[in-house]
mmCIF file of the N, C-alpha and C atoms, coordinates in Angstrom:
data_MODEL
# 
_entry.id   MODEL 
# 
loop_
_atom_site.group_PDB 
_atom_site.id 
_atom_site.type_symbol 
_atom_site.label_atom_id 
_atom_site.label_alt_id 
_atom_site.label_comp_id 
_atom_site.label_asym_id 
_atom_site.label_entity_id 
_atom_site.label_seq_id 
_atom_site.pdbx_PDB_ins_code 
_atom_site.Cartn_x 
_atom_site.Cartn_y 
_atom_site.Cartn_z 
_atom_site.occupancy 
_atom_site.B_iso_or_equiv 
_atom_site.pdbx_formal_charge 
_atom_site.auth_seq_id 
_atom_site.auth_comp_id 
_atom_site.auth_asym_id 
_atom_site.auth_atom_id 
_atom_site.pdbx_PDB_model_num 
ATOM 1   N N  . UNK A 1 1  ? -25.410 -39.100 24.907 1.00 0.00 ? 1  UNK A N  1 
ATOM 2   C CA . UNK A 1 1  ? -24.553 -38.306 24.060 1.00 0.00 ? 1  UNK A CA 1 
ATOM 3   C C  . UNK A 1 1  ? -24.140 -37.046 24.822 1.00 0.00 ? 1  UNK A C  1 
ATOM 4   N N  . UNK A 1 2  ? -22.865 -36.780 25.012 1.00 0.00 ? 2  UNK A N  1 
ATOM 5   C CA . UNK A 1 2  ? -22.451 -35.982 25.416 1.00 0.00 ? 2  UNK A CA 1 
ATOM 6   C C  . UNK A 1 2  ? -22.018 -34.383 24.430 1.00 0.00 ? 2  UNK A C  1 
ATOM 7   N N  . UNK A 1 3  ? -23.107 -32.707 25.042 1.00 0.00 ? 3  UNK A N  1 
ATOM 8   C CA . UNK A 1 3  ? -23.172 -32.110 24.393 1.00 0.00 ? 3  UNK A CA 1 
ATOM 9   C C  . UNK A 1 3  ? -22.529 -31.356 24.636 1.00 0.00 ? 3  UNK A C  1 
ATOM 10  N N  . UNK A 1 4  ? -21.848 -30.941 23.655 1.00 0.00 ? 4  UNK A N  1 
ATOM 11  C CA . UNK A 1 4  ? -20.156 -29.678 23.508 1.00 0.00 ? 4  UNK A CA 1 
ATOM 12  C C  . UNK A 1 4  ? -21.074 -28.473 23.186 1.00 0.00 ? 4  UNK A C  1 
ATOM 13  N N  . UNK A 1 5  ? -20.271 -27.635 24.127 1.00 0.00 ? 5  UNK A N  1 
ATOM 14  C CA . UNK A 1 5  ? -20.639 -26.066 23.863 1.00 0.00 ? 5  UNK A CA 1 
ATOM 15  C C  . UNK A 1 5  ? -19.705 -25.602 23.584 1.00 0.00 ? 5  UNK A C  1 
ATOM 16  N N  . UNK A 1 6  ? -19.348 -24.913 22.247 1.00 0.00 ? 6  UNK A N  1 
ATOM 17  C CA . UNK A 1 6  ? -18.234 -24.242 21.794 1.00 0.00 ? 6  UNK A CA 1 
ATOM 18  C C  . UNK A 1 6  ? -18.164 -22.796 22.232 1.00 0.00 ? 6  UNK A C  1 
ATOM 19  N N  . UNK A 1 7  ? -17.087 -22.364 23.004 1.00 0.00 ? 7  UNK A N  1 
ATOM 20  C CA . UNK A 1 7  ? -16.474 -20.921 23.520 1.00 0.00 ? 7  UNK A CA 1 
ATOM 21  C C  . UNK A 1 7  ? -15.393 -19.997 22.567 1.00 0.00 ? 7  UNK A C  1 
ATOM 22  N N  . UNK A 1 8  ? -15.553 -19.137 22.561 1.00 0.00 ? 8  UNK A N  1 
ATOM 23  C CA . UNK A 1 8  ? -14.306 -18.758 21.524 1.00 0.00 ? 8  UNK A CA 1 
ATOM 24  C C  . UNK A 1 8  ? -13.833 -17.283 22.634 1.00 0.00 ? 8  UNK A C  1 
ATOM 25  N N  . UNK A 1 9  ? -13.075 -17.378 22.615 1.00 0.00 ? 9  UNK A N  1 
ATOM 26  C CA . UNK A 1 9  ? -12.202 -16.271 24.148 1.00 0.00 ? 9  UNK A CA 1 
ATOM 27  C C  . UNK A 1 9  ? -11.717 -15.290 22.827 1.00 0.00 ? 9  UNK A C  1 
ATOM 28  N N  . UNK A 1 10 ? -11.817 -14.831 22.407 1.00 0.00 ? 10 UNK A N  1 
ATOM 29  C CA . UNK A 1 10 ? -11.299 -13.501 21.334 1.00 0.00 ? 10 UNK A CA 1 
ATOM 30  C C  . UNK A 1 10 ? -11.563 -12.461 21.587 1.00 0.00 ? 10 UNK A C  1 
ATOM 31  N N  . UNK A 1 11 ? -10.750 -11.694 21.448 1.00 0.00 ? 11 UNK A N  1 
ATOM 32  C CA . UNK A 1 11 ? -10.892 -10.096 21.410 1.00 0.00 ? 11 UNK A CA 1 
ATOM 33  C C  . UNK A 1 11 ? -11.618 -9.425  22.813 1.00 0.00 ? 11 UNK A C  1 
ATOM 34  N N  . UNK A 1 12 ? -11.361 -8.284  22.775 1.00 0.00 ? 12 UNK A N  1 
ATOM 35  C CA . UNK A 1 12 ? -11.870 -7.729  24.176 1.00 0.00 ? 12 UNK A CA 1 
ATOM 36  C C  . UNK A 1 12 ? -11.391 -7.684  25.329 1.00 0.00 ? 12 UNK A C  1 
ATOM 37  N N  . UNK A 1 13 ? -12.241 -7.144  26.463 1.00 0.00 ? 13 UNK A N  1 
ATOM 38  C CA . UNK A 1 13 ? -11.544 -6.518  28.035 1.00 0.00 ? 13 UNK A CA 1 
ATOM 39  C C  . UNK A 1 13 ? -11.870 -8.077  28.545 1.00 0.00 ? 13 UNK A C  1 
ATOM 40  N N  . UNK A 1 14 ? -12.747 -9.018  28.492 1.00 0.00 ? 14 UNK A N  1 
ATOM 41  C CA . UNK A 1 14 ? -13.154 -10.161 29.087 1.00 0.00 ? 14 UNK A CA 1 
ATOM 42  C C  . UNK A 1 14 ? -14.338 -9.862  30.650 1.00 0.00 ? 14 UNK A C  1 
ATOM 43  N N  . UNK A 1 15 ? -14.878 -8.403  29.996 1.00 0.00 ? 15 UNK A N  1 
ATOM 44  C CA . UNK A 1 15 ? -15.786 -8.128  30.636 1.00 0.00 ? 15 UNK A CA 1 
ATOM 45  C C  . UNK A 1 15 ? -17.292 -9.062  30.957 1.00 0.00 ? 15 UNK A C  1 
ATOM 46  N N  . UNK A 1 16 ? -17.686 -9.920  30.185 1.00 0.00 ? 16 UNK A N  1 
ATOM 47  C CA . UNK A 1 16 ? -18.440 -10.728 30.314 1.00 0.00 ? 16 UNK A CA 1 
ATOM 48  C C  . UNK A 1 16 ? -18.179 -11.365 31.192 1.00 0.00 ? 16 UNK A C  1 
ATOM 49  N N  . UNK A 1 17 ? -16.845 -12.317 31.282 1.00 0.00 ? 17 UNK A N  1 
ATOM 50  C CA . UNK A 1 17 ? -16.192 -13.606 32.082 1.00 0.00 ? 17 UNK A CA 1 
ATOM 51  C C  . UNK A 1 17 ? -15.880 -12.771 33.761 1.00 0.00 ? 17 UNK A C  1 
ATOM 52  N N  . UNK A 1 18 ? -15.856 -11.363 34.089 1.00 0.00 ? 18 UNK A N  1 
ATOM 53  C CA . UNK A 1 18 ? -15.916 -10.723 35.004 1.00 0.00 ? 18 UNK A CA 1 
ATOM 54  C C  . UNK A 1 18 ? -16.636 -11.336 35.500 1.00 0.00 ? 18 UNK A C  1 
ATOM 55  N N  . UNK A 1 19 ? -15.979 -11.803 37.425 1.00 0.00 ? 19 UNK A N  1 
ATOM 56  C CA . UNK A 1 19 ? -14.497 -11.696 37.722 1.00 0.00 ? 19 UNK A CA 1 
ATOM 57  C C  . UNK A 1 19 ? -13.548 -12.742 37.401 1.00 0.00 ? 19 UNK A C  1 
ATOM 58  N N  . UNK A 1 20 ? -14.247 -13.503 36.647 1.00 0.00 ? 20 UNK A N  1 
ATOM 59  C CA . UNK A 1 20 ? -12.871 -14.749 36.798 1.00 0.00 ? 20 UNK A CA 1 
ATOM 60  C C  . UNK A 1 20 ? -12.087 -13.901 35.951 1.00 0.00 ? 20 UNK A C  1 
ATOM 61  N N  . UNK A 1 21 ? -12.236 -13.197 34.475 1.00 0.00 ? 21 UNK A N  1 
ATOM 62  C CA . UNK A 1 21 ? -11.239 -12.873 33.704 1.00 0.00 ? 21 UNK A CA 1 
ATOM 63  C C  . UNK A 1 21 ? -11.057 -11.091 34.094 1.00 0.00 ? 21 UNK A C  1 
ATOM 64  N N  . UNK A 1 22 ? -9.560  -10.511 34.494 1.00 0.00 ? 22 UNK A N  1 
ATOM 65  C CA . UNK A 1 22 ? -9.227  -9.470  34.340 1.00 0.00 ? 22 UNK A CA 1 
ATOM 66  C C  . UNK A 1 22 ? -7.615  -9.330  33.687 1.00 0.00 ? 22 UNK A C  1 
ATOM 67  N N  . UNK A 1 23 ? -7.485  -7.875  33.945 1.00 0.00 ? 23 UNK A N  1 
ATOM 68  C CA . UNK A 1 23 ? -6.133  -7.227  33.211 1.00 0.00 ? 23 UNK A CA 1 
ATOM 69  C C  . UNK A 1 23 ? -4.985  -8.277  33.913 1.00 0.00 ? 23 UNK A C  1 
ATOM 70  N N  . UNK A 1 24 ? -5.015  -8.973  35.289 1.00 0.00 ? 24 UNK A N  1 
ATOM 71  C CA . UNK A 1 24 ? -3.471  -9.389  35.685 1.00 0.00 ? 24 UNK A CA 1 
ATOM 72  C C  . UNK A 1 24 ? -3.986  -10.930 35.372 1.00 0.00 ? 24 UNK A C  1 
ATOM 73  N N  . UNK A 1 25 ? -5.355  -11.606 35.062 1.00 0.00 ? 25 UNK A N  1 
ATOM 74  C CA . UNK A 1 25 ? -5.800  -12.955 34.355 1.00 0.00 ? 25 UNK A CA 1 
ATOM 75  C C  . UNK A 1 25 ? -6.683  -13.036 33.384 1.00 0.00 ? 25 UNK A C  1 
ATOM 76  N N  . UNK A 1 26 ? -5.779  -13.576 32.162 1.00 0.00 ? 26 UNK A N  1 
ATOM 77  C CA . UNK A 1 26 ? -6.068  -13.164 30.908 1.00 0.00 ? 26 UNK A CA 1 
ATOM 78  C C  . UNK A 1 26 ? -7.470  -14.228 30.876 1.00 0.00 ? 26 UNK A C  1 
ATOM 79  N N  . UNK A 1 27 ? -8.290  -14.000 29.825 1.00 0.00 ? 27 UNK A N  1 
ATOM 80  C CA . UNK A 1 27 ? -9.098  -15.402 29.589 1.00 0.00 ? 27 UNK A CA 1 
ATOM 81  C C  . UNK A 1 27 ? -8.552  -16.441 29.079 1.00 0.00 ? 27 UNK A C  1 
ATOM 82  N N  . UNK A 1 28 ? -7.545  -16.693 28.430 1.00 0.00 ? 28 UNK A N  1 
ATOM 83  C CA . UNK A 1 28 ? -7.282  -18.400 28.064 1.00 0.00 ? 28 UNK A CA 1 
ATOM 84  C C  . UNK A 1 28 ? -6.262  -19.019 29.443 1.00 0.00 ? 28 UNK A C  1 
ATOM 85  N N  . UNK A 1 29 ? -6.516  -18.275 30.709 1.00 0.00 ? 29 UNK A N  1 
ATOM 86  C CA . UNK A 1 29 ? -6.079  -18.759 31.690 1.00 0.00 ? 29 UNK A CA 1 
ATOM 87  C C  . UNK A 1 29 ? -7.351  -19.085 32.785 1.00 0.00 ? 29 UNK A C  1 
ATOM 88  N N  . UNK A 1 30 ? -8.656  -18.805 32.185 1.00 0.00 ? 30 UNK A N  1 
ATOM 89  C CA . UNK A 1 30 ? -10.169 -19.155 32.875 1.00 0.00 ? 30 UNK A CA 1 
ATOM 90  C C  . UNK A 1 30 ? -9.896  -20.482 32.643 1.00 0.00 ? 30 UNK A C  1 
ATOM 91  N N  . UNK A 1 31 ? -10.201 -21.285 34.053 1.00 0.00 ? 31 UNK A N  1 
ATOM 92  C CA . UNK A 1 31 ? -10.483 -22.525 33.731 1.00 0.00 ? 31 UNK A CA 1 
ATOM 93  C C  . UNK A 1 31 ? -12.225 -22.391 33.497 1.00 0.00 ? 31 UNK A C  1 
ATOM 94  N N  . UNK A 1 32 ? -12.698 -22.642 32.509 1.00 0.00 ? 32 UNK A N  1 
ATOM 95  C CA . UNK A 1 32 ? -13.865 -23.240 31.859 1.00 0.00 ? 32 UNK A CA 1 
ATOM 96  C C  . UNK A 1 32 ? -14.326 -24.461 32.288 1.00 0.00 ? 32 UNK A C  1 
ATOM 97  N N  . UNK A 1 33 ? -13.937 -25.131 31.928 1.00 0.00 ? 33 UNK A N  1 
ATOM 98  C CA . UNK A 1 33 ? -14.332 -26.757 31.852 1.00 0.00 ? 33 UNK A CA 1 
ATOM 99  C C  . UNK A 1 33 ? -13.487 -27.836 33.111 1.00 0.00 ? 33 UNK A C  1 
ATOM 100 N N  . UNK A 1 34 ? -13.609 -27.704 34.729 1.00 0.00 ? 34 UNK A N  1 
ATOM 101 C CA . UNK A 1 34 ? -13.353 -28.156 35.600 1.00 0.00 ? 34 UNK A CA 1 
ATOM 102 C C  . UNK A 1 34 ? -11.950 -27.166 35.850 1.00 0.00 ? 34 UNK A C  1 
ATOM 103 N N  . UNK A 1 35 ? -10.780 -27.929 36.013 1.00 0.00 ? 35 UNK A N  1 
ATOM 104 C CA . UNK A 1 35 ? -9.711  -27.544 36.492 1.00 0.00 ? 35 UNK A CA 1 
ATOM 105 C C  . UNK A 1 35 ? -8.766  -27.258 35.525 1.00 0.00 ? 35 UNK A C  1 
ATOM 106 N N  . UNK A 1 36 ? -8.989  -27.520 33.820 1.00 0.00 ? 36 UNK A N  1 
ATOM 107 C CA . UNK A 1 36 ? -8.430  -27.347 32.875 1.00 0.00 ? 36 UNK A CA 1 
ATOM 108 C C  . UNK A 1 36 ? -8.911  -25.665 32.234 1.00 0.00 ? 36 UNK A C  1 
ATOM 109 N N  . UNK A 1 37 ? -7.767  -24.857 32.056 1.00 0.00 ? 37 UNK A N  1 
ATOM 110 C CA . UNK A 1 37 ? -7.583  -24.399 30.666 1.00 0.00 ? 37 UNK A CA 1 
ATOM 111 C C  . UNK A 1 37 ? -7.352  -24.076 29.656 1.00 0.00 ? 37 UNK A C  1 
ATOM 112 N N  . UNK A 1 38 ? -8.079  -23.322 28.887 1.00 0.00 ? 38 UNK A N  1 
ATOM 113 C CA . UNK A 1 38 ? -8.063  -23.412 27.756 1.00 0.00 ? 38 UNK A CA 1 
ATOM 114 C C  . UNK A 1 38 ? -6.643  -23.510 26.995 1.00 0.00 ? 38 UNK A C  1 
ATOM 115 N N  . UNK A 1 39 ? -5.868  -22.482 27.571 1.00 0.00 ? 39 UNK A N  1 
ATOM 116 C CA . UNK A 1 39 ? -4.111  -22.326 27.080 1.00 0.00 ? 39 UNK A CA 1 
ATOM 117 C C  . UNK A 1 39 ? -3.177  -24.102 27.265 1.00 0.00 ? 39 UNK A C  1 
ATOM 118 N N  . UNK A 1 40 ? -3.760  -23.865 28.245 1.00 0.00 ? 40 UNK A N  1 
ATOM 119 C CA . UNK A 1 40 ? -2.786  -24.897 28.716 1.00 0.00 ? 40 UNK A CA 1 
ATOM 120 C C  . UNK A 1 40 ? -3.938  -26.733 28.032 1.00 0.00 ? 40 UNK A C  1 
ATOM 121 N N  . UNK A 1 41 ? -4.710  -26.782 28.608 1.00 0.00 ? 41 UNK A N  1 
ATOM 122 C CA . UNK A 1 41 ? -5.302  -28.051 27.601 1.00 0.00 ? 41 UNK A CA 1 
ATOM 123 C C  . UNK A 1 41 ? -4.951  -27.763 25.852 1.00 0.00 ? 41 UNK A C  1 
ATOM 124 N N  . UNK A 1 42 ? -5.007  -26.460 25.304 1.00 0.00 ? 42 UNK A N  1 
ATOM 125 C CA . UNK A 1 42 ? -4.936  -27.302 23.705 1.00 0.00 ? 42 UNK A CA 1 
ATOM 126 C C  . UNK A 1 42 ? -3.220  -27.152 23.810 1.00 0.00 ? 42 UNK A C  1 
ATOM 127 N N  . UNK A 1 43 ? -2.559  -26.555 25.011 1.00 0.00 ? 43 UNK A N  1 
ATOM 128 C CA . UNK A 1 43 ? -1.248  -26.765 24.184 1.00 0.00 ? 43 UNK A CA 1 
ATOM 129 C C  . UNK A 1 43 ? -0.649  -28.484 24.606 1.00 0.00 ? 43 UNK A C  1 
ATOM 130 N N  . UNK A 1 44 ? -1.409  -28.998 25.495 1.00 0.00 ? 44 UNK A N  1 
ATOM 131 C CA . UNK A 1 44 ? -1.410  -30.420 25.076 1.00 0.00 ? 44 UNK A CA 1 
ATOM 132 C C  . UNK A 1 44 ? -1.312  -31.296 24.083 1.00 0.00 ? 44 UNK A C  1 
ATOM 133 N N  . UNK A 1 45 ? -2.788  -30.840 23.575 1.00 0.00 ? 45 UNK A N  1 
ATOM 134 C CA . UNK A 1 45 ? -3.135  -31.196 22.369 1.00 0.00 ? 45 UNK A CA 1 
ATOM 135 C C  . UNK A 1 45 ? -2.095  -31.262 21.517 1.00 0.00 ? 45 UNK A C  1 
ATOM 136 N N  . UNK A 1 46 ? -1.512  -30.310 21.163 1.00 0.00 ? 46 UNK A N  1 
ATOM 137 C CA . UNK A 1 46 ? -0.318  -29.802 20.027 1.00 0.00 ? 46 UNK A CA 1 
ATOM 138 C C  . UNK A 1 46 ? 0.810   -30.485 20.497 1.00 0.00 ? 46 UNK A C  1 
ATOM 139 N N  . UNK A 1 47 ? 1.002   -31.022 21.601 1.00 0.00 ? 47 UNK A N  1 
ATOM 140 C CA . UNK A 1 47 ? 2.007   -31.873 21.899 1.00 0.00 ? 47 UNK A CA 1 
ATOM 141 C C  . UNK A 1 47 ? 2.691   -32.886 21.829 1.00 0.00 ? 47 UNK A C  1 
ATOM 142 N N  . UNK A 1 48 ? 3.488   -33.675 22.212 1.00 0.00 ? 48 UNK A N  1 
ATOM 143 C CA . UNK A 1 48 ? 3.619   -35.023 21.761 1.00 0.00 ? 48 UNK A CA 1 
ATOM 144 C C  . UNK A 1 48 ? 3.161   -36.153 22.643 1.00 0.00 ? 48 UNK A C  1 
ATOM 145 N N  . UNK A 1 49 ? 2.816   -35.477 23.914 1.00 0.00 ? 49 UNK A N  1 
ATOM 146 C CA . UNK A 1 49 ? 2.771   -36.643 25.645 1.00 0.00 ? 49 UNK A CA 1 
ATOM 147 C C  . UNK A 1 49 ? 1.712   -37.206 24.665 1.00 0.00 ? 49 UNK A C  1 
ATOM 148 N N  . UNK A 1 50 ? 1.765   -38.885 25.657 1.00 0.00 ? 50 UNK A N  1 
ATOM 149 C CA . UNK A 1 50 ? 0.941   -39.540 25.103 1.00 0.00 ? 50 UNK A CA 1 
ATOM 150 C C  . UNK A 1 50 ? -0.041  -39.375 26.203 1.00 0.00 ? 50 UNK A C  1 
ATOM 151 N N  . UNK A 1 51 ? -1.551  -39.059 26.061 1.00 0.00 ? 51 UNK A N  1 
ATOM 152 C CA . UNK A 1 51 ? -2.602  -39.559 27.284 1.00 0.00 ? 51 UNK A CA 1 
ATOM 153 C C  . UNK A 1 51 ? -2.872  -40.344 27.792 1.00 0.00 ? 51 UNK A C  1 
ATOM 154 N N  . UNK A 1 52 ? -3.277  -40.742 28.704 1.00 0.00 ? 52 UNK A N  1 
ATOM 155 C CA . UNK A 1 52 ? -3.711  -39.550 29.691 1.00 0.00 ? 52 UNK A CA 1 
ATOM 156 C C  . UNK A 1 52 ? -2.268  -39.093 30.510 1.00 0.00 ? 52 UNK A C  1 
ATOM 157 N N  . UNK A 1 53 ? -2.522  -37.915 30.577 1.00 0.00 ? 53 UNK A N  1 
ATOM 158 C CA . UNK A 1 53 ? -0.692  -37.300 31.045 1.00 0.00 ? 53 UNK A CA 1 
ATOM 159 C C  . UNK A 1 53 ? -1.374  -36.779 32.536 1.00 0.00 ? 53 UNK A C  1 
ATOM 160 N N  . UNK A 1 54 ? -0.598  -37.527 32.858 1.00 0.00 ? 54 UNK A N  1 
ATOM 161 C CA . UNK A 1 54 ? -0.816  -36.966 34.723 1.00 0.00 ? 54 UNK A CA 1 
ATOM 162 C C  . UNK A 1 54 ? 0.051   -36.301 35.455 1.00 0.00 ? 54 UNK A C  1 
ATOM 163 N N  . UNK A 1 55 ? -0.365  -34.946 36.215 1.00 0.00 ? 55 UNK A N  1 
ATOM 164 C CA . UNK A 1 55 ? 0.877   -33.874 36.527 1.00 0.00 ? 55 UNK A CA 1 
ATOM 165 C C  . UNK A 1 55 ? 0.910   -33.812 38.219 1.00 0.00 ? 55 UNK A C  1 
# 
């Protein structure tokens, strides 16, 4: 079984995520989870491509 750790990027300087996250890279531009992020994977999601979408 594969176990999900839920992140929530809200509010704040993104002083924790220091250095990946600063003022000229926001946090929903941290890739987290391999080479994907967060901005850009759920606006997938919300999309219409069908998966797996290869770029």
């Amino acid at each position: 079984m594969t176990i999900i750790t839920p992140i929530l990027l809200c509010g704040g300087s993104g002083t924790r995520l220091w250095p990946l996250s600063r003022k000229s890279y926001a946090k929903q531009f941290v890739p987290l989870a391999g080479d994907t992020t967060a901005l850009w994977y759920n606006s997938l999601l919300r999309s219409d491509y069908p998966f797996p979408l290869r770029i």
